[in-house]
C-alpha positions as CSV (number, residue, x, y, z in Angstrom):
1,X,87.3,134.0,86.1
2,X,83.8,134.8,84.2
3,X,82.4,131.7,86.0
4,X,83.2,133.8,89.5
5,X,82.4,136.9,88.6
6,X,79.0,135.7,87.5
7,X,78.9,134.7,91.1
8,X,79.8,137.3,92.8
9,X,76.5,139.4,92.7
10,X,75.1,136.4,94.9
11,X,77.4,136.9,97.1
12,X,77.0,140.4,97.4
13,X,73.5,140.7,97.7
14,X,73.0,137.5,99.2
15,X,72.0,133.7,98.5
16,X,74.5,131.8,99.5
17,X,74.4,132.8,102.9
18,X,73.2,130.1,105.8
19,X,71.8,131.9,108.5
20,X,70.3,130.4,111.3
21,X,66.8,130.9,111.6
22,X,67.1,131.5,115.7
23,X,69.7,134.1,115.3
24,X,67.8,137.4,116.8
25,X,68.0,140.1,114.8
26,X,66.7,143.4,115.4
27,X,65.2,145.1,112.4
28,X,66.3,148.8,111.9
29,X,63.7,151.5,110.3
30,X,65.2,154.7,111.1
31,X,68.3,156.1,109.1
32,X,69.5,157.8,112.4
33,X,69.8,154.0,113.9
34,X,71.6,152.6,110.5
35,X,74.0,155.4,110.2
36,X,75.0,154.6,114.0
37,X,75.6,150.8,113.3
38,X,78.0,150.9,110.2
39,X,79.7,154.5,110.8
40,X,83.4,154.1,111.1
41,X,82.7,150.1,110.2
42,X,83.8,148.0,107.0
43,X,81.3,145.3,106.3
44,X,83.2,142.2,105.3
45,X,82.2,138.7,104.2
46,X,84.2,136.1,102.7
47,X,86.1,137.7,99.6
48,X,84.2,141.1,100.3
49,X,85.0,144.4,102.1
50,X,82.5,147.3,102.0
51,X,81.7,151.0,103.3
52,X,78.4,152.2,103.4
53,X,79.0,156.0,104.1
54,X,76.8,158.7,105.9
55,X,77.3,160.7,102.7
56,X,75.5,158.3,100.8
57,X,78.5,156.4,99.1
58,X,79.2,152.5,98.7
59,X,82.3,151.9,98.0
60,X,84.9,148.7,98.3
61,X,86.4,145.4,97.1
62,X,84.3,141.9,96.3
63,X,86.9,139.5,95.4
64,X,89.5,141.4,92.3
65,X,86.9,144.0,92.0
66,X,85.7,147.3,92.8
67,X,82.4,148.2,94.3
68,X,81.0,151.0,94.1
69,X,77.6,152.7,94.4
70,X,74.5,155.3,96.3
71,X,72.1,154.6,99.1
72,X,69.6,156.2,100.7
73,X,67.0,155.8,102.9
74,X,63.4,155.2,102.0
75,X,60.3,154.4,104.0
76,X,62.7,152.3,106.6
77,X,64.5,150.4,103.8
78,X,68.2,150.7,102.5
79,X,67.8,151.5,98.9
80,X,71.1,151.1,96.4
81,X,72.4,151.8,93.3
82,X,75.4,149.6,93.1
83,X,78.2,148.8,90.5
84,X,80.6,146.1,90.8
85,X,83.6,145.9,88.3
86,X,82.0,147.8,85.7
87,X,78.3,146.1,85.9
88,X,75.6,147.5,86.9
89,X,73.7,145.5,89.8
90,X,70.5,147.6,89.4
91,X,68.5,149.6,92.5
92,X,67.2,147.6,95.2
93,X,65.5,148.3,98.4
94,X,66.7,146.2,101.2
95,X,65.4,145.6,104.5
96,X,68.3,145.7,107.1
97,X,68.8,143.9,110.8
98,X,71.7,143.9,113.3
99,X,72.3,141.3,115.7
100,X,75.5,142.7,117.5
101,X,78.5,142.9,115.3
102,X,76.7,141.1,112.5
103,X,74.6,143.2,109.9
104,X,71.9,141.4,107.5
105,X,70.3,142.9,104.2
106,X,67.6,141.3,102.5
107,X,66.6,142.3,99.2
108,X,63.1,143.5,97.8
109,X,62.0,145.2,101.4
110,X,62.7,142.1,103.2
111,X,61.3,139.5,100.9
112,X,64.5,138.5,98.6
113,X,67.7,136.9,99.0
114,X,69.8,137.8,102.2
115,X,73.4,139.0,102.8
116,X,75.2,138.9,106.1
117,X,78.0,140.9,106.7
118,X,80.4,141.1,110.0
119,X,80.9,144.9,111.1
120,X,84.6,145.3,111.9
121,X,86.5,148.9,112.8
């Protein structure tokens, strides 16, 4: 069980994710265009099942264990404060693009590892 949990933050912040590179995704800056895509969504992933709330809450499951966390919006990047299953993943600024029902972070303002999540109702 240590051996997946020591996993897990890849998985939640990306790295393990295969994304083709001629998938179009459209990059969003504003917090009025995020907050449209992921209201009323759960972003979910192998293993994973997240809300990111207007409010400024992250909460969820990856794998046995909560998530939970803060955002907010900074100079057109998702920033976080998360926590999952009692450690501390740190603060991260994230670039974010959509592509339909699929959402994509990629950590350190666009320049880090990438996590793709499906948007479901």
């Amino acid at each position: 069980m240590r051996i997946f949990k020591e996993f897990l933050p890849a998985l939640l912040l990306g790295g393990l994710v295969a994304v083709p590179v001629n998938a179009e995704y459209a990059k969003i800056d504003k917090l009025s265009e995020f907050n449209e895509v992921v209201q009323g969504k759960t972003l979910t992933r192998p293993l994973i099942r997240l809300q990111v709330t207007p409010s400024g809450a992250i909460k969820g499951r990856g794998a046995a264990w909560d998530v939970t966390g803060s955002w907010s919006w900074r100079d057109g990047y998702f920033c976080r404060d998360l926590n999952w299953g009692g450690d501390d993943l740190g603060y991260n600024c994230q670039e974010v693009r959509v592509n339909g029902e699929k959402i994509r972070f990629t950590s350190d303002k666009g320049s880090g590892d990438s996590a793709e999540f499906n948007l479901k109702p």
